[in-house]
C-alpha positions in Angstrom: 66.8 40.5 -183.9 69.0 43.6 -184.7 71.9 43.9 -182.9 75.1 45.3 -184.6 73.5 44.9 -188.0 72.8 41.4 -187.0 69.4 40.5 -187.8 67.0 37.4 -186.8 63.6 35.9 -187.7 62.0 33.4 -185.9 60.5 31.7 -189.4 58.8 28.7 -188.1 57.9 26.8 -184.8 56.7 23.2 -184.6 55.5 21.5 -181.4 55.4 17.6 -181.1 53.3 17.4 -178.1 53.6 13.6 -177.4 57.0 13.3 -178.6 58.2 16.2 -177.0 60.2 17.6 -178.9 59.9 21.8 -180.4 61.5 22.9 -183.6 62.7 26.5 -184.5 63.4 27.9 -187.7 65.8 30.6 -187.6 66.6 33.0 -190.5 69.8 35.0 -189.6 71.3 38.3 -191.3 74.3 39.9 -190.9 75.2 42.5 -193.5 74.7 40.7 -196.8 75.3 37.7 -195.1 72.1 35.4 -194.8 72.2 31.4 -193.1 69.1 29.6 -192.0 69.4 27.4 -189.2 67.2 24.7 -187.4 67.3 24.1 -183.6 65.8 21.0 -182.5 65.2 20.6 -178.5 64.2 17.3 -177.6 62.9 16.0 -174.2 61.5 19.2 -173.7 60.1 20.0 -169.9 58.7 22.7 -170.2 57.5 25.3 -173.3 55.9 28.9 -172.3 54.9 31.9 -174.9 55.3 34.9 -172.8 53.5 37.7 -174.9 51.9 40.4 -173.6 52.1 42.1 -177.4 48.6 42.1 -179.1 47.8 38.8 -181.8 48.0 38.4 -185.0 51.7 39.5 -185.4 52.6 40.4 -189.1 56.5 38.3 -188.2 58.8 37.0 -185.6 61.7 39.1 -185.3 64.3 38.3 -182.7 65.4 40.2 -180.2 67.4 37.6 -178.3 68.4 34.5 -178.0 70.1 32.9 -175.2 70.8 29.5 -173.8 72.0 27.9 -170.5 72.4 24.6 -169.1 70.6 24.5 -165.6 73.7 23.3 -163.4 71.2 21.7 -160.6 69.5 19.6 -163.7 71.9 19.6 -166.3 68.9 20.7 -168.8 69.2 23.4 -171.3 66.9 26.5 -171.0 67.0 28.0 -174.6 64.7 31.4 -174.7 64.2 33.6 -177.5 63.0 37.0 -177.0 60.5 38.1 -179.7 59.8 42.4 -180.0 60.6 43.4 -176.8 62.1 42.2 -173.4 58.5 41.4 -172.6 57.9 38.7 -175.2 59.2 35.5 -174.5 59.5 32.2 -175.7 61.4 29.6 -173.0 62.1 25.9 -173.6 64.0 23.4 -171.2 64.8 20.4 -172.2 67.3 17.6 -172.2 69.3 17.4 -176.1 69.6 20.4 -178.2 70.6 20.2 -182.1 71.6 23.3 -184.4 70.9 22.2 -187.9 70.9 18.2 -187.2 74.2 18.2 -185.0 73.8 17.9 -181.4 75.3 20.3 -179.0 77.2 19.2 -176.3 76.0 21.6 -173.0 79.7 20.9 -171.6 81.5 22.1 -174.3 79.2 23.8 -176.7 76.5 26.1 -175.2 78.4 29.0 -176.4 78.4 27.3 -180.1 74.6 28.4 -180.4 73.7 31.6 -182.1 73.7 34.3 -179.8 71.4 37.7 -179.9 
């Protein structure tokens, strides 16, 4: 991601199929400022890659990264865009965490990093 000098790397992704649950790494940048943070999204719904881009990719770099709460479900939709607007990683689920603390959709959605 690279937006105002900001930028992001999507470092690592882990799936837990039967406990559904996804885990990002995210390494952030902004000038000479570094921070690595972990999102956890548990309860997840629903998980789609979106990529049009050709495979293997030599990294992740953000783009994006936005997130919601679905007022007609109350779940989170957290997507990260990867390369281009065309790219796309979307997950909905129920509890989100940044770096072990959970986020509260009512009060906090705008507490999650932002691209």
């Amino acid at each position: 991601m690279t937006d105002g000098g900001r930028e992001g790397t999507l470092t690592e992704l882990s799936v837990d199929v039967a406990g559904r649950v996804v885990v990002l790494h995210v390494h952030l940048r902004l000038g000479q400022v570094e921070a690595e943070h972990v999102l956890r999204l548990e309860e997840v719904g629903e998980l789609v890659l979106d990529t049009p881009a050709p495979a293997p990719w030599a990294s992740a770099a953000l783009t994006g990264l936005r997130s919601a709460v679905d007022p007609g479900t109350g779940e989170w939709v957290v997507e990260l865009v990867l390369w281009d607007p065309g790219t796309r990683l979307r997950v909905r689920c129920a509890t989100v965490r940044l770096d072990g603390m959970p986020v509260d959709p009512t009060r906090d959605a705008a507490s999650l990093p932002s691209m």
